[in-house]
C-alpha positions as CSV (number, residue, x, y, z in Angstrom):
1,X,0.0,0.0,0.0
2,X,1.2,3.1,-0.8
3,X,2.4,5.9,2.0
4,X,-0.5,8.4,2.8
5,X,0.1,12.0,2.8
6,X,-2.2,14.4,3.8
7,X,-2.6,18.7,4.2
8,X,-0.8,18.8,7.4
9,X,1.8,16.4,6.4
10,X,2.5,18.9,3.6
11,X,2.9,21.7,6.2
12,X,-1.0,23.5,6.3
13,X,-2.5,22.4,9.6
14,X,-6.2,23.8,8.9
15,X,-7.0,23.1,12.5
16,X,-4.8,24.9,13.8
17,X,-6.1,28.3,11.9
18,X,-9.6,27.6,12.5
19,X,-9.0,27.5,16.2
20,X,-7.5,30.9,16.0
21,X,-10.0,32.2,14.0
22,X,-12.1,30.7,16.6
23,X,-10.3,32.8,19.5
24,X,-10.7,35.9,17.8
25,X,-14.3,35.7,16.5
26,X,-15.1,37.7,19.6
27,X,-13.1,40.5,19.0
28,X,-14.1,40.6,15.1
29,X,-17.5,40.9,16.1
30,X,-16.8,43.7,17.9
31,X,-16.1,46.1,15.4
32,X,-19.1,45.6,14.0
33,X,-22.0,48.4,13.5
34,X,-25.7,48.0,12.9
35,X,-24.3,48.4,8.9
36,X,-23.1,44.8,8.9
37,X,-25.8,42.9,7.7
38,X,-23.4,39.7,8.1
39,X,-21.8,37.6,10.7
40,X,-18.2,36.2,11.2
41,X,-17.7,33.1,8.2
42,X,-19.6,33.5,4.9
43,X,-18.1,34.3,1.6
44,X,-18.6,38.0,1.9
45,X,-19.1,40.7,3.9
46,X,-22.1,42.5,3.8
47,X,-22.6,46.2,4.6
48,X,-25.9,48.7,4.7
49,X,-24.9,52.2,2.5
50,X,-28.2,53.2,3.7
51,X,-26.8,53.8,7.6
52,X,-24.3,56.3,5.8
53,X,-26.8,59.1,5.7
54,X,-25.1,60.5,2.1
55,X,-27.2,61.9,-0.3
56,X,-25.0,61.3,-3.6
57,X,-22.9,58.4,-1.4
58,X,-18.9,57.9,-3.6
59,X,-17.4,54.8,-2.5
60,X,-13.4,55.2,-1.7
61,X,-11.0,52.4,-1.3
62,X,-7.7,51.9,-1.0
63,X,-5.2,48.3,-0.1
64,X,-1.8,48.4,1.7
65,X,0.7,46.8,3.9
66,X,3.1,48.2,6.3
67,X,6.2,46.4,4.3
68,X,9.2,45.9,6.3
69,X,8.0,46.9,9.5
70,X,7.2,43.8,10.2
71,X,10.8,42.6,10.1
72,X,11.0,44.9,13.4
73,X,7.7,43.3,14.8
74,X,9.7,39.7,14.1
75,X,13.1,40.7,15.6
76,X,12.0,42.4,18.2
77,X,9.1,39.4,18.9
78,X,6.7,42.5,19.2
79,X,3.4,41.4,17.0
80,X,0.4,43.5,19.0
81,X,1.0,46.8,17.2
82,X,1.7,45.8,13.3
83,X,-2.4,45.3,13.4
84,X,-2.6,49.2,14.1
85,X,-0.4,50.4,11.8
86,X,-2.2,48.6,8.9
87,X,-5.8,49.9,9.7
88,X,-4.4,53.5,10.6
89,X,-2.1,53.9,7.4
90,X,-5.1,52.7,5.2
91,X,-7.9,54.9,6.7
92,X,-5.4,58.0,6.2
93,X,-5.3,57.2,2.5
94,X,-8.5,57.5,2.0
95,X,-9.2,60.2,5.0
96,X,-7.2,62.6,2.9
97,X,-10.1,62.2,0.3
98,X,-13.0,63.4,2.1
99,X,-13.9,59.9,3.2
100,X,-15.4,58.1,6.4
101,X,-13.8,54.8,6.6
102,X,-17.0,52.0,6.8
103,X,-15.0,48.7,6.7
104,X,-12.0,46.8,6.4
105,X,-10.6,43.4,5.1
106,X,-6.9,41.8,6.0
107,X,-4.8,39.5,4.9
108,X,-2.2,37.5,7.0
109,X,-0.1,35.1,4.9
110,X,3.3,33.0,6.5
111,X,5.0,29.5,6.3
112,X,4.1,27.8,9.1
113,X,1.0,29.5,11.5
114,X,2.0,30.5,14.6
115,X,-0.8,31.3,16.6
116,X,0.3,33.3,19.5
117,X,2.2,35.4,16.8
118,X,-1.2,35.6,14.4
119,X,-3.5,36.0,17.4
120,X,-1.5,39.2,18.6
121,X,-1.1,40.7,15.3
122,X,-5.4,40.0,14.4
123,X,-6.1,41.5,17.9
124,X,-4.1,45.1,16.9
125,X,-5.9,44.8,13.6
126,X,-9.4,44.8,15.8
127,X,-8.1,47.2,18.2
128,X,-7.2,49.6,15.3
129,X,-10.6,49.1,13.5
130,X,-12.7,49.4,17.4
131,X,-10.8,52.8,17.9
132,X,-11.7,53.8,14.5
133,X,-15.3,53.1,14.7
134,X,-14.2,50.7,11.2
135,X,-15.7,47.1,11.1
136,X,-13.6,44.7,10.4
137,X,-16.1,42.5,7.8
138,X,-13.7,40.1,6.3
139,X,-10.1,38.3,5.8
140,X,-7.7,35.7,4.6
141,X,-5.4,34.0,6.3
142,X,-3.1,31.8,4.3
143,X,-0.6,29.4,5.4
144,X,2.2,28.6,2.6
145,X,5.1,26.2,3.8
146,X,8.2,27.2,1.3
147,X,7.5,30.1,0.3
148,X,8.1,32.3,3.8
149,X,11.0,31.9,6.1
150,X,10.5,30.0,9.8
151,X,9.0,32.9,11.5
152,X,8.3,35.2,8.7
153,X,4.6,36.6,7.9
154,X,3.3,39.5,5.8
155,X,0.5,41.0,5.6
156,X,-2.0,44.0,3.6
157,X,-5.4,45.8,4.6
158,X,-8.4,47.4,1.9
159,X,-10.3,49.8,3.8
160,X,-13.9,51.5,2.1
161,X,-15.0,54.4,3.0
162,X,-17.2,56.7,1.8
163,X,-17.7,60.5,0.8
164,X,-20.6,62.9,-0.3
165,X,-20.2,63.4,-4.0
166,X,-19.9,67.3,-3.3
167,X,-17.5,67.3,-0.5
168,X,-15.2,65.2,-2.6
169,X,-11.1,66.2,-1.5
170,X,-9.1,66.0,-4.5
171,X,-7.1,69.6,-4.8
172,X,-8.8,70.9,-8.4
173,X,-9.2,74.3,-6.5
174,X,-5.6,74.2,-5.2
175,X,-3.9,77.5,-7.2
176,X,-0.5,79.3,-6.6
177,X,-0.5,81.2,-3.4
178,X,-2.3,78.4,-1.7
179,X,-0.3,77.5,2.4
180,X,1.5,73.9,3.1
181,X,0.0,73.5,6.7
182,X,2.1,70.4,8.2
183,X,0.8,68.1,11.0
184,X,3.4,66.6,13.4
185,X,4.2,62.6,13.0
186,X,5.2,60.3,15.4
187,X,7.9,58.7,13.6
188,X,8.6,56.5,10.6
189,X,5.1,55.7,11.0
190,X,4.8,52.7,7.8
191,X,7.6,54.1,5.5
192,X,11.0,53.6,5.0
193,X,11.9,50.9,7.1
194,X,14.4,49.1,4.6
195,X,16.8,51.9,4.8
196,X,15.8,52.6,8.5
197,X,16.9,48.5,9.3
198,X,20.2,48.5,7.1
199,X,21.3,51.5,8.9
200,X,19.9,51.1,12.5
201,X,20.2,47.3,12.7
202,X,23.6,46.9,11.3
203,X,24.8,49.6,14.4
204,X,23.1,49.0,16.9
205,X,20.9,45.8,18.7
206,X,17.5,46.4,18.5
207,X,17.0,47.0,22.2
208,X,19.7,49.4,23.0
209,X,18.5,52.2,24.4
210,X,19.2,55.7,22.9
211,X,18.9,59.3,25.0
212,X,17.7,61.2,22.7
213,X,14.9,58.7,20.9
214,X,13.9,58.3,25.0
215,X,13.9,54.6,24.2
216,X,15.0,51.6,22.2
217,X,15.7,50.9,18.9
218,X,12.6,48.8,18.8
219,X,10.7,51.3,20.7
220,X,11.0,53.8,18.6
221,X,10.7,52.0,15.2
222,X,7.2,50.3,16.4
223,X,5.5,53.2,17.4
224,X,2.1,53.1,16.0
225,X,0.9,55.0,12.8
226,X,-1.3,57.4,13.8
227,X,-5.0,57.7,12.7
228,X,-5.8,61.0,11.8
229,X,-9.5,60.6,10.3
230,X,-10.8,62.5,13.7
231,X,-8.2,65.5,13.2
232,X,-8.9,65.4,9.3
233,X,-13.1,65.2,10.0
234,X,-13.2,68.3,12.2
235,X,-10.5,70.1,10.1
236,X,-12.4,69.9,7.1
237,X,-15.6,70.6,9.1
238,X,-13.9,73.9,9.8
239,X,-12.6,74.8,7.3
240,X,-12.4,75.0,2.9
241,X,-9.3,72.4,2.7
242,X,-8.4,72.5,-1.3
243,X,-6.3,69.3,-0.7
244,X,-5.0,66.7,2.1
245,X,-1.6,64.7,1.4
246,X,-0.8,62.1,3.7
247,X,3.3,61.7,3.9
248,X,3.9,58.1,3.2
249,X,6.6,56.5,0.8
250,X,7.8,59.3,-1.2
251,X,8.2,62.0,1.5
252,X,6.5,64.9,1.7
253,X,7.1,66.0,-1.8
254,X,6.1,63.5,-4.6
255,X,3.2,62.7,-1.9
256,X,1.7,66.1,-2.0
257,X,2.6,66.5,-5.9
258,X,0.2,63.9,-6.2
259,X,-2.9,66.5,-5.6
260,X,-1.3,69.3,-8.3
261,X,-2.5,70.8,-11.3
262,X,-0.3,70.9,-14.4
263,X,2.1,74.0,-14.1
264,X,2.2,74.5,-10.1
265,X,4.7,73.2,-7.7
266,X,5.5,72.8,-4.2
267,X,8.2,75.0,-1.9
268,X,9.0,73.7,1.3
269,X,10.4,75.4,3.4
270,X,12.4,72.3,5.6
271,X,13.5,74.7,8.0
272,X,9.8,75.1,9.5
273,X,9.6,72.0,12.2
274,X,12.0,70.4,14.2
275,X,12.9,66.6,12.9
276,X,12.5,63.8,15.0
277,X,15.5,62.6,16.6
278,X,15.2,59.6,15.2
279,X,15.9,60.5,11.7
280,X,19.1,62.8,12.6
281,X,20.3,58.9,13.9
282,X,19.3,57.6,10.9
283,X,21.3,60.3,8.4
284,X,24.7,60.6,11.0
285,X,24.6,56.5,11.1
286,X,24.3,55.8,7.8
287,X,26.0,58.8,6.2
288,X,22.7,59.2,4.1
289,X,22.4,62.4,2.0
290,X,20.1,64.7,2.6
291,X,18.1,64.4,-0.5
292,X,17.7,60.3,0.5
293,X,16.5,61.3,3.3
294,X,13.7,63.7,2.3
295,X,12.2,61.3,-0.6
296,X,12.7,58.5,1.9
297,X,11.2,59.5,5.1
298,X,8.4,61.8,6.2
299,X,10.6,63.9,8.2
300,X,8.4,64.4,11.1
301,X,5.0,65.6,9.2
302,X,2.6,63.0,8.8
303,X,0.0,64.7,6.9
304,X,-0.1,68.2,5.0
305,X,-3.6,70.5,4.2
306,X,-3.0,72.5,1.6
307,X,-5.3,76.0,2.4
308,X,-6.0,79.6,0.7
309,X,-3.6,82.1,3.5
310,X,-6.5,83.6,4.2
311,X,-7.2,80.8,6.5
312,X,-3.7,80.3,7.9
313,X,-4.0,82.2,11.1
314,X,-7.0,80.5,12.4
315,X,-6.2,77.5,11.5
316,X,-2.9,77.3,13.4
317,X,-4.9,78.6,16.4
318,X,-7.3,75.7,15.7
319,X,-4.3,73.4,15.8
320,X,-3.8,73.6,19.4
321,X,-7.3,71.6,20.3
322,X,-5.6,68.5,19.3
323,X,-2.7,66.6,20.3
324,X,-0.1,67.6,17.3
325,X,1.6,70.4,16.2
326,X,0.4,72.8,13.1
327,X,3.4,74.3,11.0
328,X,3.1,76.2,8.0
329,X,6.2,74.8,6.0
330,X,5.7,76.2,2.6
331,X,3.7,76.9,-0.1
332,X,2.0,76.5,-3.8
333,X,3.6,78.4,-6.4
């Protein structure tokens, strides 16, 4: 008789996932709102457009991953804030547009499941979608022997949102003249982490601690992406914003380019907010030039409004209800 093989033989314990699912069913459910017409399981994930209370109702979408962050999550065996990044960085994306984010769907691929690892990095993703008022209405996970390293997992998010057709963000009306009003980051936040690890790893272990980052290597390069749909929601509420950017890979340039018309262009004025010490490490360590750096990282502004001056006063007095800073770091010309 010939030798049996089966699924888990071949290195995909279904089981094993569907107990882990199992765990976390609690916490999926929580994110849900009276819009999810379905439970936990089926082939799709249903949602009411009729709870949005939109008139003309646009649907916005965007998918992304947090790429080689999660190389820091692995080394540093730190799995409970990748989850928030994901949901944050995708509900900026499509923040910037006008758009309230409705739901979300992940993917969580890797080798060989791990479920303490997948269960911590689920629970962030529900913790980033509970904060965010987002329900989490669907997923894939996907277990693939051979084709990730022992230990290695990736990861992406799509996040739909929607906007009233009218109150569409997508910088027509930005002219020359118009004001580069830059909101403070946190960090790295998502973007630019292969050049962040080949120059911080290679110097330093992962846990040292550093004076002027007030923490460790790891500390610093996990911190979590921040959401700004709240700060972007009563902005706009306030005020005629011609255009949002939101600083990812790229930098603060080509990302904000993105929004102008033929024949206008951006001048920053990179003097205008102190950098995070964390990229001064990153450009003395590494030797990287200055122009690396700037297309690279975000350079401490995590999001950019792009306003006629007339509005600049107020809003920079407006700026100091929430919990970043407001600088006006250039212009549209």
């Amino acid at each position: 008789m010939s030798r049996k093989t089966t699924y888990k033989d071949a290195g995909v314990d279904i089981e094993k996932a569907e107990s882990s699912f199992r765990n976390l069913k609690d916490r999926i459910n929580a994110t849900h709102t009276p819009a999810v017409l379905s439970g936990v399981g089926l082939f799709g994930g249903f949602y009411d457009l009729s709870e949005t209370g939109c008139r003309e109702p646009v649907l916005v979408s965007s998918v992304d991953g947090v790429g080689t962050k999660l190389k820091v999550a692995i080394l540093a065996n730190r799995h409970h804030t990748v989850g928030q990044d994901l949901v944050n960085h995708c509900i900026n994306d499509i923040a910037v547009c006008g758009a309230k984010p409705l739901f979300f769907l992940d993917y969580f691929a890797c080798g060989h499941l791990d479920p303490a690892v997948y269960e911590e990095v689920i629970t962030g993703i529900t913790v980033g979608c509970k904060n965010a008022g987002v329900a989490l209405i669907g997923g894939e996970t996907a277990e693939m022997p051979d084709f990730y390293q022992a230990g290695e997992y990736d990861m992406s998010g799509t996040i739909v949102g929607v906007v009233e057709k009218s109150r569409i963000i997508d910088g027509r009306d930005i002219a020359s003249g118009d004001l580069l009003i830059g909101i403070s980051g946190n960090g790295l936040h998502t973007n630019g982490y292969t050049l962040a690890r080949k120059v911080l790893l290679e110097a330093f272990e992962i846990d040292q601690y550093h004076e002027p980052l007030q923490g460790s290597v790891a500390d610093e390069l996990l911190k979590i992406h921040p959401n700004y749909y709240p700060l972007i929601q009563k902005v706009t509420d306030a005020f005629p914003v011609k255009g949002i950017s939101h600083i990812t890979g790229g930098g603060i340039e080509k990302n904000t380019r993105r929004l102008l018309q033929d024949g206008l262009q951006l001048n920053v004025n990179w003097g205008n907010w102190p950098v995070p010490p964390v990229f001064d490490l990153i450009q003395q360590t590494g030797g990287v030039p200055v122009e690396d750096m700037r297309q690279t990282f975000n350079m401490g502004i995590g999001l950019i409004f792009i306003i006629d001056p007339q509005y600049k006063e107020d809003l920079l007095k407006h700026g100091k209800l929430f919990p970043y800073q407001f600088y006006h770091i250039g212009m549209v010309e």
